[in-house]
N, C-alpha and C positions, 0 to 999 in steps of 0.2 A: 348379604354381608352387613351386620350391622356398625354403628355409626363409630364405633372405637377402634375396631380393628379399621375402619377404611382410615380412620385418622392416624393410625399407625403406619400401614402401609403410605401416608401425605408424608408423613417426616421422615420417614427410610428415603425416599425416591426424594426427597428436597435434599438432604443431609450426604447423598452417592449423588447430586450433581457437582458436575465442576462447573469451571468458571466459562464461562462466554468469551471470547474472541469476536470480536468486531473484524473483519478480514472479506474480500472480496476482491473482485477484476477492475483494471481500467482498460476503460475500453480504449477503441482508437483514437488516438489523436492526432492532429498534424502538430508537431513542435516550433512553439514561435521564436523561443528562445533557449539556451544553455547557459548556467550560469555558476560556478564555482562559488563556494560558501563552505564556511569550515563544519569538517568532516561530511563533504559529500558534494554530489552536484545537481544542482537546480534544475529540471527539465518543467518548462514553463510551455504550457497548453490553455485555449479557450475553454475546454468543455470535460476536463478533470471529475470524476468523481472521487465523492469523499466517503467509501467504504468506514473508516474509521471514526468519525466525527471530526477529524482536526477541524482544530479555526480557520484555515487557509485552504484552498482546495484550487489555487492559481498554478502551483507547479509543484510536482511530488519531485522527492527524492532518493538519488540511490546512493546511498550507503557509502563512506571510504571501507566501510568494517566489512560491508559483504562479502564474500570469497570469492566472485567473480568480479568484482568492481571494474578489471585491465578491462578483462571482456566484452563486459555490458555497457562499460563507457563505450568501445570501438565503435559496438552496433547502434548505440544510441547515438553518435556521432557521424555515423553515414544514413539514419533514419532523416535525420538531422538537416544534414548538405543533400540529400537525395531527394527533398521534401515529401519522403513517405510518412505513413501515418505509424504508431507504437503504441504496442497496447502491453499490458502485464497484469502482475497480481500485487496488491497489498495487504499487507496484515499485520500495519502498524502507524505513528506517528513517530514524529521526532520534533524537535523542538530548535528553532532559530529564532533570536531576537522577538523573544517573546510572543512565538506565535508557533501553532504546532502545524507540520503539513505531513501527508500523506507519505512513505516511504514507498520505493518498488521494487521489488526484486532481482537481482543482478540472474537469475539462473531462472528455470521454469517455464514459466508462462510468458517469459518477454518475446516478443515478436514486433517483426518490422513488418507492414503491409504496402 
C-alpha cells in the first residue's frame, strides 16, 4: 500500500470515529454518609473511583432526574443502615458548588453486597 492511500484510509477511520465516553464501575464500598444536595443525593465513601475525571471523587451521586431515583434511593438506604457495601456504574459527572463529582446510576449495575 503506498503512502497516500494508507493516508486516506488515516482520515476516513479518524473522520467515522465518534466521540469517547469516559464511563466505568464503582466498585464496592461501604457508605459513610448520605447526604441530600440539590438535584440528587450524596452517597459519601472512602475509596470512590473516579471513572470520569470529576474533581471530587469523595461521594458520587444519584441523580433526582434518574428514572429510578424512589428505587435506588430505597436500596442505597438499606445498603446504608445495613452497613453493606454498593457498587454501580458511572458514566458521567455533575456539577455542585463548583466542583464536579461522579454520578451513579439508579438501574443496572447497582448492587448491594
Amino acid at each position: 500500500m503506498n503512502k497516500m492511500a494508507f493516508r486516506i484510509i488515516l482520515i476516513m477511520l479518524t473522520l467515522l470515529s465518534g466521540p469517547v465516553n469516559a464511563a466505568g464501575g464503582l466498585s464496592a464500598n461501604k457508605i459513610n454518609k448520605l447526604a441530600f444536595q440539590t438535584g440528587g443525593l450524596f452517597i459519601y465513601a472512602s475509596n470512590w473511583a473516579n471513572p470520569n475525571s470529576c474533581s471530587r471523587n469523595s461521594a458520587v451521586v444519584l441523580l433526582q432526574s434518574d428514572p429510578n431515583y424512589d428505587k435506588a434511593y430505597a436500596l442505597i438506604l438499606a445498603a446504608y443502615m445495613s452497613g453493606k457495601m454498593l457498587s454501580g456504574y458511572s458514566d458521567g459527572c455533575t456539577e455542585f458548588d463548583a466542583q464536579t463529582y461522579n454520578t451513579i446510576r439508579g438501574h443496572k449495575y447497582l448492587t448491594v453486597e
